[in-house]
Backbone and ligand atoms as CSV (ligand in chain L), in Angstrom:
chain,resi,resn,atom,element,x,y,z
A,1,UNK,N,N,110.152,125.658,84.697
A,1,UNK,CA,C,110.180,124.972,85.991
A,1,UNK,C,C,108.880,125.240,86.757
A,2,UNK,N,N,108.102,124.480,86.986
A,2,UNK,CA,C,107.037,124.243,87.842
A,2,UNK,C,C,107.225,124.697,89.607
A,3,UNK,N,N,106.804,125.411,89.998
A,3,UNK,CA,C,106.554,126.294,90.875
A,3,UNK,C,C,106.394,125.132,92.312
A,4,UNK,N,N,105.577,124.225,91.734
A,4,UNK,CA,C,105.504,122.764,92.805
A,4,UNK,C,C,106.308,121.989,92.559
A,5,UNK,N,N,107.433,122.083,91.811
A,5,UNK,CA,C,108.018,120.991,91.855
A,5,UNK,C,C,109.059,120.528,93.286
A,6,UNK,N,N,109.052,120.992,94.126
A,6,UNK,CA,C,109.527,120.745,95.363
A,6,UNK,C,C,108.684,119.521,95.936
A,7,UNK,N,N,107.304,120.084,95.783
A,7,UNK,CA,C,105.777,119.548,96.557
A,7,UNK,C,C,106.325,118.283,95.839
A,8,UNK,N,N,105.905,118.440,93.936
A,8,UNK,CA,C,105.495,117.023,93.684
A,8,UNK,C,C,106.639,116.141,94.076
A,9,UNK,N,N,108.213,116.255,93.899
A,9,UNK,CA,C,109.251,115.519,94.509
A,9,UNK,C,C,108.850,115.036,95.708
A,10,UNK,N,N,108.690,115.282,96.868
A,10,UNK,CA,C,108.342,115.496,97.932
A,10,UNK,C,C,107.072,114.027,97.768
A,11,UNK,N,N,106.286,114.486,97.283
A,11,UNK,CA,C,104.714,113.463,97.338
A,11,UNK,C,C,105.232,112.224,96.454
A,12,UNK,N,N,106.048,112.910,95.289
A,12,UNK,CA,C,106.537,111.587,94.843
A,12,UNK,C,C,107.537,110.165,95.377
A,13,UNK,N,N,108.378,110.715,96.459
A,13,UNK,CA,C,109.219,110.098,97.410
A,13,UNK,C,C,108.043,109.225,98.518
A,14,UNK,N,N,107.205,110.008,98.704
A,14,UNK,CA,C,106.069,109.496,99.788
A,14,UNK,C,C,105.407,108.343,99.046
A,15,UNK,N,N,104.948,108.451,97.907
A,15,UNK,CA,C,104.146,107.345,97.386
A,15,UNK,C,C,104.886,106.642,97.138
A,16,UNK,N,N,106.117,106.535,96.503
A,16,UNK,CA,C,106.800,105.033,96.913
A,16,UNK,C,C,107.027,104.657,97.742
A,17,UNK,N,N,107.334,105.053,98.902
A,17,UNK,CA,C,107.181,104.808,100.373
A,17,UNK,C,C,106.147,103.948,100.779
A,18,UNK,N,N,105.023,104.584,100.283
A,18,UNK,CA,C,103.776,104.005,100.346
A,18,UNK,C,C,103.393,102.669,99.494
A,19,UNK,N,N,104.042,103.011,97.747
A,19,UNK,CA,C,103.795,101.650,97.606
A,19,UNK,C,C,104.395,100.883,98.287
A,20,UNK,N,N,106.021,100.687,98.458
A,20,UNK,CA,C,106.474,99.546,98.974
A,20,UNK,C,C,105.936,99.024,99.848
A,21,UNK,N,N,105.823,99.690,100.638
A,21,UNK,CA,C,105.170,99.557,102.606
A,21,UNK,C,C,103.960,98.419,101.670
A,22,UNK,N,N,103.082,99.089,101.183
A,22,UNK,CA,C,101.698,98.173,100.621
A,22,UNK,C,C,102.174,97.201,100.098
A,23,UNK,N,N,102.961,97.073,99.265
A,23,UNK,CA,C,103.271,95.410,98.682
A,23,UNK,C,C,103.710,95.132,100.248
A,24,UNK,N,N,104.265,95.019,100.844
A,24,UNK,CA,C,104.695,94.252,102.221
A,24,UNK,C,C,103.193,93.937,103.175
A,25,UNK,N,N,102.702,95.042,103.130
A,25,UNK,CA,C,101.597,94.209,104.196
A,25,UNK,C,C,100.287,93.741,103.158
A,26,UNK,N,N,100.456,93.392,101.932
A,26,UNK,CA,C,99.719,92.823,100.759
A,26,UNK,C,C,100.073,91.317,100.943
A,27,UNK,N,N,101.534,91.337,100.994
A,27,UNK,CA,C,102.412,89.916,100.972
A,27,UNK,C,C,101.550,89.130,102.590
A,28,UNK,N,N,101.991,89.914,103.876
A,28,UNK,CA,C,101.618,89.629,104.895
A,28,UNK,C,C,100.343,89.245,105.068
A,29,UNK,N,N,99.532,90.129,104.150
A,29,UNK,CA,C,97.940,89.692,103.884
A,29,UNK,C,C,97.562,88.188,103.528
A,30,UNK,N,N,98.613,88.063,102.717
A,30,UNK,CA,C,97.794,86.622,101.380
A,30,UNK,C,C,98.964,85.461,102.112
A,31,UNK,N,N,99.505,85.617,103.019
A,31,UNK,CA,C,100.237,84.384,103.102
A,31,UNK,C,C,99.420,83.348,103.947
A,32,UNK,N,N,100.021,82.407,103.730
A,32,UNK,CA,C,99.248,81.105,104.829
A,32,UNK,C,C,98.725,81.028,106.332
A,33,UNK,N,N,97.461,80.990,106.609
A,33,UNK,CA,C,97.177,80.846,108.472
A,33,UNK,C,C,98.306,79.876,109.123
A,34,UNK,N,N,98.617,80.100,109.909
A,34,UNK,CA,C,99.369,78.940,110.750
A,34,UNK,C,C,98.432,77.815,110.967
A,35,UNK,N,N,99.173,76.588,111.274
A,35,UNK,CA,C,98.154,75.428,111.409
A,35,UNK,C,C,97.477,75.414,112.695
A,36,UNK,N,N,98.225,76.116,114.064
A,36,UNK,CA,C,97.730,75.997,115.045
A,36,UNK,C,C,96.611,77.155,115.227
A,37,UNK,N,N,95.609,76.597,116.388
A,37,UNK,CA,C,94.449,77.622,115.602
A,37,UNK,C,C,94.952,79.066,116.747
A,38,UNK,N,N,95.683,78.347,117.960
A,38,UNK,CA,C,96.111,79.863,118.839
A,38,UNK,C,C,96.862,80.979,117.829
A,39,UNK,N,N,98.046,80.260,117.320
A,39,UNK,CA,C,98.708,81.116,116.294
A,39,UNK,C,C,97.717,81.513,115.131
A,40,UNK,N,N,96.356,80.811,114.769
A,40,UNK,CA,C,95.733,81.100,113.883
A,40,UNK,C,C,95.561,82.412,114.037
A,41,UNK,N,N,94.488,82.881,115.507
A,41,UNK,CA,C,93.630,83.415,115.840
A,41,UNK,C,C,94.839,84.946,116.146
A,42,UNK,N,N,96.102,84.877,116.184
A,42,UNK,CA,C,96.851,85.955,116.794
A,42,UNK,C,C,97.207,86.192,115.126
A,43,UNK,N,N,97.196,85.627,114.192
A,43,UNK,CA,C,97.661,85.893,112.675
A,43,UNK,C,C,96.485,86.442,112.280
A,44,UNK,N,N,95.000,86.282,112.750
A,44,UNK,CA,C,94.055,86.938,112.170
A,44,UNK,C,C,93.596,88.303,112.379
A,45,UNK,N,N,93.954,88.215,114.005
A,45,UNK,CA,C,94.045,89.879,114.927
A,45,UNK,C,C,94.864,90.721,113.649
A,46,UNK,N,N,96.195,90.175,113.509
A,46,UNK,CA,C,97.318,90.921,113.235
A,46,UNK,C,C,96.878,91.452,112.204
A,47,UNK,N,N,95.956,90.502,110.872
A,47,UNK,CA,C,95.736,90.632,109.656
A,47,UNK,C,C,94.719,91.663,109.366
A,48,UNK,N,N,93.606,91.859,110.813
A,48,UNK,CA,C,92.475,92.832,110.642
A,48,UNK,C,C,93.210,94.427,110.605
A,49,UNK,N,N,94.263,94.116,111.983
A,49,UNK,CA,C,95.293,95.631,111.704
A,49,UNK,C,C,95.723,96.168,110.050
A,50,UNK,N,N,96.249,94.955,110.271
A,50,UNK,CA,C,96.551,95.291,108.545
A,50,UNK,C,C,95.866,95.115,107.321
A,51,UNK,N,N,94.877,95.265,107.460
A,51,UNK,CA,C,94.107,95.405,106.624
A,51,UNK,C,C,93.939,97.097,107.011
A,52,UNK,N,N,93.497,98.132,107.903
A,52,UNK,CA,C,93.367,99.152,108.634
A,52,UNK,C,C,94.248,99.202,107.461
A,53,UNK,N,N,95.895,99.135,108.002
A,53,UNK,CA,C,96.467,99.592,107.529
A,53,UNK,C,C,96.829,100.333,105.502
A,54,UNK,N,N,96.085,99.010,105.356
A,54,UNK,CA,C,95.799,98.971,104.044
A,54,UNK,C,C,95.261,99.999,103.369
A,55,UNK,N,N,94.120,100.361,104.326
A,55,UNK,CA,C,92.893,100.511,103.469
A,55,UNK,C,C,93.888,102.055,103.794
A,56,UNK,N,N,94.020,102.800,105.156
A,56,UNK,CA,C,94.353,104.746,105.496
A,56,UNK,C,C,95.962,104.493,104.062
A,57,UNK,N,N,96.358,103.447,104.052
A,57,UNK,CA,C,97.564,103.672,102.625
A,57,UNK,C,C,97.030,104.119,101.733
A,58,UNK,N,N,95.858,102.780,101.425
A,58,UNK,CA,C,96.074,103.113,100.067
A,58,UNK,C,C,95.065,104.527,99.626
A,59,UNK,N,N,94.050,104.852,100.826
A,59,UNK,CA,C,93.457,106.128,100.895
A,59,UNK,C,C,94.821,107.569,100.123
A,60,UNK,N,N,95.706,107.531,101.412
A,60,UNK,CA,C,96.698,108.420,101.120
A,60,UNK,C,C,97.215,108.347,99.691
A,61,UNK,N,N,97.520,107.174,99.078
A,61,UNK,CA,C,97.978,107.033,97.912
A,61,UNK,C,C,97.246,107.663,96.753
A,62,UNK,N,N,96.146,107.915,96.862
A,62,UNK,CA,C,94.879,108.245,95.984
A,62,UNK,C,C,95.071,109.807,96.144
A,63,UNK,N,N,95.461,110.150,97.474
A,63,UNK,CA,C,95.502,111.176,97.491
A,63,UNK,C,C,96.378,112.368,97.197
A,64,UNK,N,N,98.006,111.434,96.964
A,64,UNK,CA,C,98.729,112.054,96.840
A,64,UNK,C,C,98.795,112.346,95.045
A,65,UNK,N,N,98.348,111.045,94.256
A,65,UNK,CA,C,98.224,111.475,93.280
A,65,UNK,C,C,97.156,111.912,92.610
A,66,UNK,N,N,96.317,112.406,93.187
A,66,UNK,CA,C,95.559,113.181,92.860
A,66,UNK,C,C,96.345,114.869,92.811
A,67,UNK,N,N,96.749,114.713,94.241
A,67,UNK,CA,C,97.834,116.030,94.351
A,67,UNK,C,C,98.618,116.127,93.028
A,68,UNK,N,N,99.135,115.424,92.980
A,68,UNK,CA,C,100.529,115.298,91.877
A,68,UNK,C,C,99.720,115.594,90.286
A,69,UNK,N,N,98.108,114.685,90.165
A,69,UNK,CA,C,97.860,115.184,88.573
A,69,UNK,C,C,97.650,116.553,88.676
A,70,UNK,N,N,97.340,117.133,90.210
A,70,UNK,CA,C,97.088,119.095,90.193
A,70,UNK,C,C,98.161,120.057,89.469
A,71,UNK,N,N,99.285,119.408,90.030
A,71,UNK,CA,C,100.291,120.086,90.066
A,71,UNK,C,C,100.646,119.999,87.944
A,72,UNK,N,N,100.445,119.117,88.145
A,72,UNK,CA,C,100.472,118.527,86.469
A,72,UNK,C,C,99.928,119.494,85.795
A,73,UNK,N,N,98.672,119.498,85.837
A,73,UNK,CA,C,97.787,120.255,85.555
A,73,UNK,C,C,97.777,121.834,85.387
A,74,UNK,N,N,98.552,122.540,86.817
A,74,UNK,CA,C,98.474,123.513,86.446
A,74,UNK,C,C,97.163,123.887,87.800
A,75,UNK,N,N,96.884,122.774,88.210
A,75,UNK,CA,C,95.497,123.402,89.327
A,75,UNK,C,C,96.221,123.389,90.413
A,76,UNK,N,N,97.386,123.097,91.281
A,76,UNK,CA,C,97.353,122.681,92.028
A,76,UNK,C,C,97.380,124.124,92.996
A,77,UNK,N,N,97.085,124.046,94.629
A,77,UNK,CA,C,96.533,124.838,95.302
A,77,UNK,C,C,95.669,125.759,95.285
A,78,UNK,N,N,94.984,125.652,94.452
A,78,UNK,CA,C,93.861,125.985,93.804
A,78,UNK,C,C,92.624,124.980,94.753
A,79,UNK,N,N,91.405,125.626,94.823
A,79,UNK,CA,C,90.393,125.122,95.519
A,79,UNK,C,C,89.558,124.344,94.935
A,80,UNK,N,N,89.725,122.835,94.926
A,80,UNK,CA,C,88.701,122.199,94.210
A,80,UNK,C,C,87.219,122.987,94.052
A,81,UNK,N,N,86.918,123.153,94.781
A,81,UNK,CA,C,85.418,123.711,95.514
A,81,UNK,C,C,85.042,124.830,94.982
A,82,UNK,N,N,85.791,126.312,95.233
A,82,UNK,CA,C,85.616,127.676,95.131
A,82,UNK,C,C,86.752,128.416,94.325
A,83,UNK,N,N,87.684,127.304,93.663
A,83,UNK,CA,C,88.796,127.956,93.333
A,83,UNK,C,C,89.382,129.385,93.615
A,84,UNK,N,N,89.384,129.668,94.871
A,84,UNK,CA,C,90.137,130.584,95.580
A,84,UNK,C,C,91.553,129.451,95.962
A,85,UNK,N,N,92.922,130.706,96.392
A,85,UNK,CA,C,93.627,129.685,96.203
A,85,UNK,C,C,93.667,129.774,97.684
A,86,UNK,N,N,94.449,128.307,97.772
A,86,UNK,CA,C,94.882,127.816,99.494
A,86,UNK,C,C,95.997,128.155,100.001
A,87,UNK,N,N,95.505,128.415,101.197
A,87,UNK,CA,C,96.625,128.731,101.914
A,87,UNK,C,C,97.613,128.185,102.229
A,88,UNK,N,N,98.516,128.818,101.475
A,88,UNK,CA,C,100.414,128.326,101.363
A,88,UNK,C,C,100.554,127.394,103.064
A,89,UNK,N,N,100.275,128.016,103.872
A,89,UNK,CA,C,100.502,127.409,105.056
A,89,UNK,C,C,99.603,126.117,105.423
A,90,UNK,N,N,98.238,125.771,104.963
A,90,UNK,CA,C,97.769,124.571,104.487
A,90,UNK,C,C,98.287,123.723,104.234
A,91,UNK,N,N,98.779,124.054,102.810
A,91,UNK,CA,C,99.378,123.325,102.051
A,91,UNK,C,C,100.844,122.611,102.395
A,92,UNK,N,N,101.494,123.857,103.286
A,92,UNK,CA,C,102.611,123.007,103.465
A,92,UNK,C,C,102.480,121.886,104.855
A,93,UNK,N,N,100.905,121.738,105.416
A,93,UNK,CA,C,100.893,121.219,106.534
A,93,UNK,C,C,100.092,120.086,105.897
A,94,UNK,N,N,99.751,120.185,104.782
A,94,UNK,CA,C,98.408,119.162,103.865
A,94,UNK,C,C,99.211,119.126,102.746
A,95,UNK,N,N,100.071,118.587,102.118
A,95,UNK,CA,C,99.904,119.181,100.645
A,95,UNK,C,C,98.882,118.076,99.616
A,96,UNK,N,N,98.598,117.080,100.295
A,96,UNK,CA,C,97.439,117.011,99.203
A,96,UNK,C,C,96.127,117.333,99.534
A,97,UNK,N,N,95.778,118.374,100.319
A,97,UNK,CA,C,95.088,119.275,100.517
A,97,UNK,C,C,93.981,119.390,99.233
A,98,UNK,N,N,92.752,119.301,98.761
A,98,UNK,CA,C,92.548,119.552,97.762
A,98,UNK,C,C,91.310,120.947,97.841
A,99,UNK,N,N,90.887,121.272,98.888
A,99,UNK,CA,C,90.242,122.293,99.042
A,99,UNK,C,C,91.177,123.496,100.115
A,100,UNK,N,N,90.145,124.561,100.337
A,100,UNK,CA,C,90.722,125.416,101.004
A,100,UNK,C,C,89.794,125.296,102.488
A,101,UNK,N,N,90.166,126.200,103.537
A,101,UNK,CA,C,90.153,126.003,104.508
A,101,UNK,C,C,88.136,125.805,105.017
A,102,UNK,N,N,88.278,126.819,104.310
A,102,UNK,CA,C,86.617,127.103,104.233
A,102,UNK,C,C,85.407,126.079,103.628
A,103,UNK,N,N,86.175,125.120,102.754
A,103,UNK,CA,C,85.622,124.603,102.182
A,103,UNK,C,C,85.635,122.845,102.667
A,104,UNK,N,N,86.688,122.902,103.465
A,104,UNK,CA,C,87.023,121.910,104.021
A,104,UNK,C,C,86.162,120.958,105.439
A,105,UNK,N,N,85.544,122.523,105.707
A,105,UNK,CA,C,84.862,122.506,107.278
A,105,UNK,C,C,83.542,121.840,106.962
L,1,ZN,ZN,ZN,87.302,126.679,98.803
């Protein structure tokens, strides 16, 4: 039994979270402008948000499995950087945390 397996459950529940959420504002992305150009122009506002939105997802998403191949691995809380390990309390405030505190700054 893997020592993270709490974490990776945990990150793994989140990234589907995350995908779904992303197919939804993917869908919202690619659908049709309205014909009127007022409704155009309030569908395009909406679309720049979500695009934002897009992009800090799919950031997180990258990040969580990156977390998750650590844990795989055998690296995880471990310091990308200095491989000293991270602080448990980091981690449970970051867990895809991939450096330590020092290394982070
Ligand atoms: Zn470090």
């Amino acid at each position: 039994m893997n020592e993270h397996e709490k974490t990776a459950k945990a990150l793994k529940a989140r990234l589907s979270e995350l995908r779904t959420h992303l197919a939804k504002v993917d869908r919202e992305l690619h659908k049709a402008l309205p014909a009127d150009s007022e409704d155009q122009a309030i569908e395009l506002e909406n679309q720049e948000a979500l695009e934002v939105i897009e992009e800090t997802e799919t950031t997180e998403i990258h990040r969580i499995e990156g977390a998750l191949k650590r844990i795989s691995e055998g690296t995880y809380g471990a310091c990308a950087k200095c491989g000293e390990p991270i602080d448990p309390k980091r981690l449970e405030a970051l867990p895809t945390a991939a450096t330590c505190i020092s290394c982070s700054a």
